[in-house]
C-alpha positions as CSV (number, residue, x, y, z in Angstrom):
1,X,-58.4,-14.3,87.5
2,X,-56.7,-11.1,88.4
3,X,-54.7,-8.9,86.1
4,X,-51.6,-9.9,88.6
5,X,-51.6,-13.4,87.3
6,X,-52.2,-12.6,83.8
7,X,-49.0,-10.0,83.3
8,X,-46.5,-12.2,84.2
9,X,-47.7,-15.2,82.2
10,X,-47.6,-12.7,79.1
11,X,-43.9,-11.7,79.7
12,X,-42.8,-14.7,80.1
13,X,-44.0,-16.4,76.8
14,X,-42.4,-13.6,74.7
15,X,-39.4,-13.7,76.3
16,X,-39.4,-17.2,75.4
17,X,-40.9,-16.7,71.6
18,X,-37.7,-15.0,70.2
19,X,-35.4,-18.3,71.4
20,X,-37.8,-21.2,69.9
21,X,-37.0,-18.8,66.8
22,X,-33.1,-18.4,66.8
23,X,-33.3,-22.3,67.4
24,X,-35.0,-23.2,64.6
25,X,-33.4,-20.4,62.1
26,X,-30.0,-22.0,63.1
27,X,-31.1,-25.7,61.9
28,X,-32.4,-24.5,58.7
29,X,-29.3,-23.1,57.8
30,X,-27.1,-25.9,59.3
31,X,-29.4,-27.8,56.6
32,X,-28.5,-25.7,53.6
33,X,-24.8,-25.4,54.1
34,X,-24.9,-29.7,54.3
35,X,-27.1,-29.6,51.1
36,X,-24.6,-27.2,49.0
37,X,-21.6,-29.1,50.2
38,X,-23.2,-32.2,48.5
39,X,-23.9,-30.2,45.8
40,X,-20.5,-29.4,45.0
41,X,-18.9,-32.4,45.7
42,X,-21.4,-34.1,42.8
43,X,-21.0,-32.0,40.3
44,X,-17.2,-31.5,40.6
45,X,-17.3,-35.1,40.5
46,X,-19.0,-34.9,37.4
47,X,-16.9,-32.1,36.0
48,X,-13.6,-34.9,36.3
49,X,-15.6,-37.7,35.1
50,X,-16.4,-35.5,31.8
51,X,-13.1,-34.5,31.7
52,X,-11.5,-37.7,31.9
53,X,-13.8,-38.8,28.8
54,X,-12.7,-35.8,27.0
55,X,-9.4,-36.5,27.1
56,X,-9.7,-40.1,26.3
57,X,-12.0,-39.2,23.2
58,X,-9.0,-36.9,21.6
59,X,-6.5,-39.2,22.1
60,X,-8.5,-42.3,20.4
61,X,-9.8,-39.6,17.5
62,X,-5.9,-38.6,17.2
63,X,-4.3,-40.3,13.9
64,X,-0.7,-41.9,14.1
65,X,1.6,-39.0,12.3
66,X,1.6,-40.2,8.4
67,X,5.0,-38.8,6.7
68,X,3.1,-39.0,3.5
69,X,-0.3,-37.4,4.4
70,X,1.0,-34.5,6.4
71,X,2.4,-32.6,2.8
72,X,-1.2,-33.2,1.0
73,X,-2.8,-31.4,4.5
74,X,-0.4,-28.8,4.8
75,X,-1.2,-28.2,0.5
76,X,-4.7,-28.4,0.8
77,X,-5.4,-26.0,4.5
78,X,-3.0,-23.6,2.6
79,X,-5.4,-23.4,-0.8
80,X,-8.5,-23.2,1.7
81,X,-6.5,-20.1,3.5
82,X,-6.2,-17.8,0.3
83,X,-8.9,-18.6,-1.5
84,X,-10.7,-15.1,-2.4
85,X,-13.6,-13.8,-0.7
86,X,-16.1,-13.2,-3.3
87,X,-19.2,-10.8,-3.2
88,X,-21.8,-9.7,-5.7
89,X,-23.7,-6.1,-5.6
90,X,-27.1,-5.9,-7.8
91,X,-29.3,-2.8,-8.2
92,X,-32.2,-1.3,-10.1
93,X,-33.4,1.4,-10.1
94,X,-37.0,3.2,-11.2
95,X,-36.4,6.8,-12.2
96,X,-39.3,9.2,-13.1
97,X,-37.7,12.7,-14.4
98,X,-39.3,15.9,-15.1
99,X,-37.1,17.2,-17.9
100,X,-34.9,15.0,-20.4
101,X,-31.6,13.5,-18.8
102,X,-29.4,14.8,-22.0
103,X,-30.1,18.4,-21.1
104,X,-28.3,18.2,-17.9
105,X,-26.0,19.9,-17.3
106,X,-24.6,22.2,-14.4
107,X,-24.8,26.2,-15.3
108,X,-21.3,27.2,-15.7
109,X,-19.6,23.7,-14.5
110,X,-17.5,21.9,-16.8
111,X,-18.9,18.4,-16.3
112,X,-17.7,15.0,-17.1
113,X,-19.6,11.9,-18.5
114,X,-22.1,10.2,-16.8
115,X,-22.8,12.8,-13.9
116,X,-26.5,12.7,-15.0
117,X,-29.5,11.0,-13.7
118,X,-29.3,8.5,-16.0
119,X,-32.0,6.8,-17.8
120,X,-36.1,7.5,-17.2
121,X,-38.1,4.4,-16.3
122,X,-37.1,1.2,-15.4
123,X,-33.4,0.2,-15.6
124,X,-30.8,-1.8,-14.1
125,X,-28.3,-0.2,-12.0
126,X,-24.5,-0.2,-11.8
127,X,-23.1,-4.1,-10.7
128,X,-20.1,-4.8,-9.1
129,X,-18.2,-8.3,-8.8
130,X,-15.7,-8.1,-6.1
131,X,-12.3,-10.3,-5.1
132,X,-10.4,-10.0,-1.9
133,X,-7.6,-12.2,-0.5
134,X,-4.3,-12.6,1.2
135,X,-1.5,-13.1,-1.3
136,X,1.1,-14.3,1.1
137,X,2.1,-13.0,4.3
138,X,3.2,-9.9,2.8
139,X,0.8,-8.0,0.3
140,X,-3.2,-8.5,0.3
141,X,-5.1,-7.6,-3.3
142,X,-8.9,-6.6,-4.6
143,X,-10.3,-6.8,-7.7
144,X,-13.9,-5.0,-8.5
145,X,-15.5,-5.0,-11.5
146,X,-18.1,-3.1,-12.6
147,X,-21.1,-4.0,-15.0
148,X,-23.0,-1.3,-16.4
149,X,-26.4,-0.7,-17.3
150,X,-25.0,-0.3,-20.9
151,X,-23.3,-4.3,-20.8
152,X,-20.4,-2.8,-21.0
153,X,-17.0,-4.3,-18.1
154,X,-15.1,-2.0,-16.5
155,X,-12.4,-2.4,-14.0
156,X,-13.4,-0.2,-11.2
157,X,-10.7,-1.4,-8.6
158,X,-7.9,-3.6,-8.5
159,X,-5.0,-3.0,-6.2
160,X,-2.3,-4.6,-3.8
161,X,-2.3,-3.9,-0.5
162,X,1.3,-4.4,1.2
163,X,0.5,-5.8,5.1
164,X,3.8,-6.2,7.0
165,X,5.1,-3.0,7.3
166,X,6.0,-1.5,10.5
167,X,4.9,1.6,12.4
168,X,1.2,1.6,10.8
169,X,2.5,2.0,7.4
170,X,0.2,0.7,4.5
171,X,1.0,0.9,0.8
172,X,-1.3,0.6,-1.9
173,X,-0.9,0.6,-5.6
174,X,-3.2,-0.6,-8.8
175,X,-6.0,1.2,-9.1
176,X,-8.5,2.6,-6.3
177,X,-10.8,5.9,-5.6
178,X,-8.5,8.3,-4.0
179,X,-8.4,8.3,-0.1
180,X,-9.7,12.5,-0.3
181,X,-12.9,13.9,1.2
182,X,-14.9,11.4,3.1
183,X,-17.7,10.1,0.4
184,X,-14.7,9.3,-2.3
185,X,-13.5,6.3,-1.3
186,X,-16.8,4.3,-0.4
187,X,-18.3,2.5,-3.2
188,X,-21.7,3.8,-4.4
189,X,-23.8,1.1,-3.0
190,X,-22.7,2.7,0.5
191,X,-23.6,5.8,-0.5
192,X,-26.9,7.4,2.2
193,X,-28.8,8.4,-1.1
194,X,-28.6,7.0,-4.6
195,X,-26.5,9.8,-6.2
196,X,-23.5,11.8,-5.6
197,X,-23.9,15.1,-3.9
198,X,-23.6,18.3,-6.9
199,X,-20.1,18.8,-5.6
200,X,-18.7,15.5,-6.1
201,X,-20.2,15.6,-9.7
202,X,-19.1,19.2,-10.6
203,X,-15.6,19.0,-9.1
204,X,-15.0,15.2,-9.2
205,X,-16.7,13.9,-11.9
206,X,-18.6,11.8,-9.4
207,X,-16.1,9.8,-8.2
208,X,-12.4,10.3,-8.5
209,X,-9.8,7.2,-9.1
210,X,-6.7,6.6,-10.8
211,X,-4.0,4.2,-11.3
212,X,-1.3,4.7,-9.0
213,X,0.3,4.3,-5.3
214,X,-0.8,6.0,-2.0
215,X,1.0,5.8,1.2
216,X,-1.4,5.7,4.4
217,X,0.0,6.2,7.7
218,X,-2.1,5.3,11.2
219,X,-0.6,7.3,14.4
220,X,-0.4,5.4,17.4
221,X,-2.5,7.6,19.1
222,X,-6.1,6.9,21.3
223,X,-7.7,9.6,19.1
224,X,-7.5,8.9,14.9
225,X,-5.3,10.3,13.0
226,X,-4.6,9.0,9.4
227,X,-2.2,10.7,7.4
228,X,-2.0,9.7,3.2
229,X,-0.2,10.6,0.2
230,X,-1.0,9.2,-3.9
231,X,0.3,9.8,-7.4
232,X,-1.1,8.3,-10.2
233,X,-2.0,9.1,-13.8
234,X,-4.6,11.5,-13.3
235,X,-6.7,10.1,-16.0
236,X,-10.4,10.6,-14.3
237,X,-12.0,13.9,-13.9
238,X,-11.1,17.0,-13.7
239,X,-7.8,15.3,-15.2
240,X,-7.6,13.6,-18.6
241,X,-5.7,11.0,-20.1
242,X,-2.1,12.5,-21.4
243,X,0.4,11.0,-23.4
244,X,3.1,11.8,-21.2
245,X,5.8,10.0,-18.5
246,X,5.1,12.2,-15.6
247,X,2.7,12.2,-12.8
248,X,-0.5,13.2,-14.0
249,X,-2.0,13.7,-10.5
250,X,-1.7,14.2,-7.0
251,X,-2.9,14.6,-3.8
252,X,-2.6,14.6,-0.2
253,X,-4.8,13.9,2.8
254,X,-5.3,14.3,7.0
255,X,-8.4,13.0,8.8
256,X,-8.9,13.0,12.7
257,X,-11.7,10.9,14.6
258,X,-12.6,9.4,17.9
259,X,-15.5,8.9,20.7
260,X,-17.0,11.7,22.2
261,X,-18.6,9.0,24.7
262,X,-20.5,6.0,24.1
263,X,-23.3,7.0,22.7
264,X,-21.1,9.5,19.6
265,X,-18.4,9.6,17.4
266,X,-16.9,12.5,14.7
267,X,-14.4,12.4,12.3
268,X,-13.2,15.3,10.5
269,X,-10.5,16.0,7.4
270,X,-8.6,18.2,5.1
271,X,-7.5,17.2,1.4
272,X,-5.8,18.9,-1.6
273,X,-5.8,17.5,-5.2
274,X,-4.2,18.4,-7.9
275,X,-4.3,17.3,-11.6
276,X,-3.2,18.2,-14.9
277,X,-5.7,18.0,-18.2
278,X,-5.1,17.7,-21.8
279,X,-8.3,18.6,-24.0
280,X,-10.8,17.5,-21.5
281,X,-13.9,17.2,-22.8
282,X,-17.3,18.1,-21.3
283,X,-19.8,20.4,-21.9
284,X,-21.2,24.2,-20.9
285,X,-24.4,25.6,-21.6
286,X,-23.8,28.5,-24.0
287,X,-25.5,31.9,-24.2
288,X,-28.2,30.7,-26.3
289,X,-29.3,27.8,-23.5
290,X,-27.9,24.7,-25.6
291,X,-25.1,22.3,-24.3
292,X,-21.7,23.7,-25.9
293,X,-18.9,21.3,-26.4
294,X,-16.0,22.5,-25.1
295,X,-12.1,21.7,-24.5
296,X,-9.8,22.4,-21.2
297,X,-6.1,22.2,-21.5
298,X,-4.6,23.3,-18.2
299,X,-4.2,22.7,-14.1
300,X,-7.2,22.0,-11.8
301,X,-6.9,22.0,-8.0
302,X,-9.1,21.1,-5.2
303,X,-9.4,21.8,-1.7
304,X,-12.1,19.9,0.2
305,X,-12.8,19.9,4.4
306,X,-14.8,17.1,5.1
307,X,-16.5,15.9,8.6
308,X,-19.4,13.5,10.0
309,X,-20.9,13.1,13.2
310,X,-23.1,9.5,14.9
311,X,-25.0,9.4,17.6
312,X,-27.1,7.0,19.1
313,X,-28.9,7.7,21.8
314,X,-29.0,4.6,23.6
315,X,-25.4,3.4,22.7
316,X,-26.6,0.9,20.8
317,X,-26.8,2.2,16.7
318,X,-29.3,-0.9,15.5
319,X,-32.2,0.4,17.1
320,X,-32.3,4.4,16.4
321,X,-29.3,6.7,15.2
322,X,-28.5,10.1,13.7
323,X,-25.8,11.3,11.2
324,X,-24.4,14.5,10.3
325,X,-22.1,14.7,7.3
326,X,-21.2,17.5,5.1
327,X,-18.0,18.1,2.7
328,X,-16.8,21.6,1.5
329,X,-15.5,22.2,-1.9
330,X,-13.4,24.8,-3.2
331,X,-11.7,24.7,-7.2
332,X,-9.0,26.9,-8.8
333,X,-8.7,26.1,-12.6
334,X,-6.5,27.8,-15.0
335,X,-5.2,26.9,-18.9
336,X,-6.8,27.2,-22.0
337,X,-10.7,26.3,-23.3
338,X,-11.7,25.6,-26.8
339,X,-15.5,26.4,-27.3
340,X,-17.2,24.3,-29.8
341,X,-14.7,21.7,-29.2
342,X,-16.0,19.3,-32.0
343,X,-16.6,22.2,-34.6
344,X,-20.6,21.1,-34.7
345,X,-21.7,24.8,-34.3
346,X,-18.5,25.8,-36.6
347,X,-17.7,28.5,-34.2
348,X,-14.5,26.7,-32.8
349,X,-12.1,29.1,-30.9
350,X,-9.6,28.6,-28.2
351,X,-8.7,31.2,-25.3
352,X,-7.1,31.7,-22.1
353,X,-9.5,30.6,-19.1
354,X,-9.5,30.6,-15.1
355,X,-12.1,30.4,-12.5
356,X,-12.1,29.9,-9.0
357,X,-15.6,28.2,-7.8
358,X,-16.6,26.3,-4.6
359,X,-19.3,23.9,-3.3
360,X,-21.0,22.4,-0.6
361,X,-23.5,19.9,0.9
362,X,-24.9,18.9,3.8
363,X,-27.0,16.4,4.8
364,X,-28.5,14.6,7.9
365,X,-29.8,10.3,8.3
366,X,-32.3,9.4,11.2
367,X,-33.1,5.6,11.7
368,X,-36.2,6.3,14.2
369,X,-36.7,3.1,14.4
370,X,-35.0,-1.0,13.4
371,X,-34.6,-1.1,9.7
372,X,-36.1,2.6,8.5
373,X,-34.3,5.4,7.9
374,X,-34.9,8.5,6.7
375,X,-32.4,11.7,5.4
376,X,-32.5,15.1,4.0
377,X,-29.4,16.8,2.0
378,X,-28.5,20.2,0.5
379,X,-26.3,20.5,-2.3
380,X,-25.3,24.2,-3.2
381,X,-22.3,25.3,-6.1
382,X,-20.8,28.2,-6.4
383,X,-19.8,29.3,-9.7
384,X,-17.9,32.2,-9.3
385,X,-17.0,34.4,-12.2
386,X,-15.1,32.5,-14.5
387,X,-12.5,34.6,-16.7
388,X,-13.7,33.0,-20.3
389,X,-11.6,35.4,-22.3
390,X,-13.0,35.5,-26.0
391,X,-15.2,32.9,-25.6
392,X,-17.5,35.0,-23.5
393,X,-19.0,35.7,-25.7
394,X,-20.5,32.6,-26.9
395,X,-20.8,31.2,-23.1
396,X,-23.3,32.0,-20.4
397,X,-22.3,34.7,-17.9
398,X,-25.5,34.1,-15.5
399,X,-24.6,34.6,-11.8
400,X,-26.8,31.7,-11.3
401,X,-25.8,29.2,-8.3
402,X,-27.0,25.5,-9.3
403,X,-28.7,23.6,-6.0
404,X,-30.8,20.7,-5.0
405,X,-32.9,19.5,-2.6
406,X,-33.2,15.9,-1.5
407,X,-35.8,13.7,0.4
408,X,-35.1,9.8,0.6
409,X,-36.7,7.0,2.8
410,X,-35.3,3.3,3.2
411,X,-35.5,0.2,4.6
412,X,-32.9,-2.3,5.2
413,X,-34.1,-5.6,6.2
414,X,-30.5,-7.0,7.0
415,X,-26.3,-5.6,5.7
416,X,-27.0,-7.1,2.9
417,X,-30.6,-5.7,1.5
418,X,-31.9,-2.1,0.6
419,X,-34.8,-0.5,-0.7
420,X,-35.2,3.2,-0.9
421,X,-37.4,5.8,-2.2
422,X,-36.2,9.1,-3.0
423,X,-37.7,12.6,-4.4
424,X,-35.3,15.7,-5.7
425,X,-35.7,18.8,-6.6
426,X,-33.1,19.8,-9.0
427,X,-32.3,23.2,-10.0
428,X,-28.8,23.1,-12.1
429,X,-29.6,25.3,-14.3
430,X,-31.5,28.6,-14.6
431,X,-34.0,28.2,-16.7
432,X,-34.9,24.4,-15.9
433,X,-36.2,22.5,-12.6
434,X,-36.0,18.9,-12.7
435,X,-38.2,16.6,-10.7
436,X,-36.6,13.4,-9.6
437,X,-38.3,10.4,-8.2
438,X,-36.3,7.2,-7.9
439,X,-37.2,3.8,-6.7
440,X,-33.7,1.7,-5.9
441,X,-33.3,-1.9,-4.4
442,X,-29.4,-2.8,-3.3
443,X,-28.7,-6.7,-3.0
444,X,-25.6,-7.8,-2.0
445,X,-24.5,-11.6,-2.0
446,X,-21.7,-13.4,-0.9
447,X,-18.9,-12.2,1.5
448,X,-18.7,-8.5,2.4
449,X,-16.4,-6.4,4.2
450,X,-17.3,-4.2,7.1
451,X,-17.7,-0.3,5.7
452,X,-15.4,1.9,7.5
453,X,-17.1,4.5,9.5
């Protein structure tokens, strides 16, 4: 055949290739549209044949209206409704310390009771039994006891919350830890390590609460602000019980917050406390190295700046997340201290005393991955020079600055499990360096509120 026969044959079959094409591409979907119309009309008559037996199931399940059985409901939902939320908080604790836990003590720091280590070895750790519940529609109220190591009951918290006032107004009043700094108002099962910072210790005597009301205000504002006010008796370090009517304490309080973006958040505050002590007891170490009993009689204030910072890389803070926190401390005390307090060294005298001293910490929390964490804090004091009047003679004068160095490591397998490890080095006072290793396990049972950020 010649190539004149063979060219047009070729042109013509591909001019007609593309048309058996569009033919058949415009039956398929002819096809589909008729195959998804009688899909819809089957299952939309499904859909009304499922709600028809819906309805006819809540009317037949529907009781008559019973005059007589509709008080005994209303009674028994509205005993369901206010029944407290109860929750249970259990730790232990392993301790292994280099030096004895009674000769601790903070150089040139009047300390209150039970700031130590605690025990050595194996021991149970401080237990709390919690109660929360509406009252009415009006007030809210929390009870949380605390069961100590030593069997003995204390009433750590117990307060009312009023609910219904306007303009983000929210009275409290009972007893609570104080709304100042950021760390003094979580519970100590919260807490990133299993002690207080130095700071809290030597200014706060761990943890400051007291028995009276505080007034928080919430701005209506996209970024946090929280504005709060308390009185109260003033009883807990560095006040002292007083036999007296007036206020024995207070304090006021301004914290800020917000995202940065989705993946961070900050919150910052300023707070000013002020108290009033009559004969507080505690303890110095004198010049001769032993723990001196002494007496303060007098006014102590504190400033404290506080501020943390989250961040989770991903946006989502289960799988990994860092956190920044730090507090600064600053102390102005002036009244009268008695050296040798109880009279066992016989060398009992009382003088004028003031001293200005400060404070800090910081430390940083990195869950790397699910469940582990690990953190590192600095704890630093400033002592100052502390006017002692006669008594310096008797107390130490050492421009020593009491610090500590913490490691800890945990693992949480759920919000209601911990276990941690955790090594310090401890160096409150000059002539001692404790080493601290504790072993803790936090359980928690029963209902428990969200912690606030």
């Amino acid at each position: 055949m010649s190539r004149s026969f063979w060219a047009p044959a070729l042109l013509a079959s591909s001019l007609a290739m593309p048309s058996i094409a569009i033919a058949a591409t415009d039956a398929d979907l002819a096809e589909i549209r008729e195959q998804i119309k009688q899909m819809k009309e089957s299952y939309e008559g499904r859909i009304r044949a499922l709600e028809d037996r819906l309805k006819a199931a809540e009317t037949a399940a529907s009781p008559p209206p019973a005059a007589a059985a509709a008080p005994a409901a209303t009674a028994a939902s509205t005993l369901a409704a206010f029944n407290p939320a109860v929750s249970v908080v259990l730790q232990g604790t392993y301790a292994r310390l280099s030096q004895d836990p009674a000769s601790f003590a903070i150089s040139r720091f009047q300390t209150g009771a039970d700031v130590g280590p605690g025990r050595r070895g194996l021991g149970l750790g401080e237990s709390e039994i919690s109660f929360f519940a509406n009252v009415d529609d009006k007030f809210a109220g929390n009870l949380t006891v605390s069961l100590t190591p030593e069997n003995t009951v204390s009433v750590e918290e117990a307060y009312g919350i009023m609910t219904a006032l306007p303009y983000g107004l929210v009275p409290k009043f009972g007893r609570f830890f104080s709304g100042i700094g950021y760390m003094n108002e979580q519970h100590q099962h919260v807490w990133d390590f299993q002690d207080a910072p130095l700071a809290y210790k030597a200014f706060l005597g761990g943890q400051f609460a007291q028995d009276g009301a505080q007034l928080k205000w919430v701005a209506p504002t996209d970024t946090f602000l929280e504005f709060g006010a308390e009185v109260g008796n003033g009883d807990s370090f560095p006040g002292s019980p007083r036999n007296s009517n007036s206020v024995g304490a207070a304090s006021l309080f301004a914290h800020a917050g917000g995202d940065i973006d989705f993946r961070s958040s900050w919150r910052a505050g300023l707070s000013y406390l002020e108290t009033r002590a009559a004969d507080r007891e505690g303890t110095l170490p004198d010049a001769a190295g032993n723990l001196a009993n002494v007496a303060f009689t007098g006014k102590s204030r504190v400033a404290m700046a506080d501020f943390i910072w989250k961040y989770a890389p991903s946006g989502n803070a289960k799988l990994t997340n860092v956190k920044v926190q730090g507090e600064y401390f600053w102390r102005r005390e002036s009244g009268d201290l008695t050296y040798d307090s109880n009279g066992a060294l016989g060398l009992t005298q009382t003088d004028a005393y003031s001293s200005k001293q400060s404070g800090w910490y910081l430390q940083g929390i990195w869950q790397f991955m699910p469940l582990w964490r690990v953190g590192l804090r600095y704890d630093r004091l400033n002592p100052g020079n502390p006017d002692y009047g006669a008594n310096a003679a008797y107390l130490t004068t050492d421009p020593f600055h009491p610090q500590r160095t913490t490691l800890m490591f945990d693992y949480t397998p759920s919000e209601f499990s911990r276990f941690r490890i955790q090594y310090a080095q401890s160096k409150t006072r000059p002539e001692l360096t404790d080493n601290q290793l504790f072993l803790q396990y936090i359980l928690t049972l029963g209902a428990h509120p969200a912690h606030k950020f």
